[in-house]
C-alpha angles and dihedrals in degrees: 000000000000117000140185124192096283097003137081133185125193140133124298123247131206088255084073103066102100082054090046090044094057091038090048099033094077106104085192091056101038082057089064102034108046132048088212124091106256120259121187112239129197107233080246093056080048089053101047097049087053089050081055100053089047095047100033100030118193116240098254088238099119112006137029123182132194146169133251113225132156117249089222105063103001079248109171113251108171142289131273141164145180101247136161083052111175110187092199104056082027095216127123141193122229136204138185144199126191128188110253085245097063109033119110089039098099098249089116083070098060095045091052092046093049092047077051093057092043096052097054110030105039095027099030094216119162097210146038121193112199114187121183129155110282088238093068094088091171095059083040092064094037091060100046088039085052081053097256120142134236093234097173151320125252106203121233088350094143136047104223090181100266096061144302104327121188121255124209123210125217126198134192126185119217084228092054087046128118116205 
């Protein structure tokens, strides 16, 4: 669907769900990477909300999520998606996981700069938002590599298990954006 030198993305399909499981089953993970409390899932439970999603699409309105997988071997790298897409203002927030085993490799660049060219040029969007912990220094570096800016903090916004941890917002402007 949209693909860099070494990376694809593309949607997932129901035959990903033991990928999607081990990506997903991580509690620790799970802690840093989404805003809702962990609950344990069965692969099945993966596979049929991915059946869902093929049989009974959402619109694309508001969220719209891929998978990561290398070019090469059709190895699987993570999962991402535009979401928080809202077609009046045009602007969309994007988010990213990457398996352990393939993180600092740079392939979090690519993802981010094919959800960019997504975002703008199929979308048209004029604006991407990006939000991690301010603790994740390496997402950190791959926004503002990818030209997004650090735009502001919001104090003890997420709980990262240990406590309220700060999260910083990036913003990139499809003006301000290099294909």
């Amino acid at each position: 669907m949209f693909t860099s030198e070494r990376v694809r993305l593309r949607p997932p399909t129901p035959d990903d769900a033991p990928d999607l499981f081990r990506l997903h089953a991580d509690p620790e993970l799970h802690l840093i990477t989404d805003g809702d409390p962990f609950v344990p899932h069965h692969v099945e439970q993966v596979r049929a909300r991915l059946l869902r999603q093929v049989t009974e699409p959402p619109n694309g309105e508001t969220r719209v999520p891929l998978l990561a997988e290398a070019v090469a071997d059709g190895r699987f790298l993570g999962n991402c998606s535009l979401w928080g897409i809202n077609a009046f203002n045009r602007y969309a927030h994007l988010g990213i996981t990457l398996l352990p085993e393939v993180r600092g490799q740079g392939y979090g660049t690519e993802v981010i700069r094919l959800l960019c060219r997504y975002g703008f040029r199929n979308r048209n969007l004029r604006r991407l938002e990006l939000e991690t912990l301010a603790s994740n220094t390496a997402m950190r570096r791959t926004a503002e590599a990818c030209g997004f800016v650090h735009e502001g903090t919001q104090r003890e916004r997420e709980y990262d298990g240990d406590g309220f941890a700060d999260m910083v917002v990036y913003g990139l402007l499809r003006r301000d954006w290099t294909p």
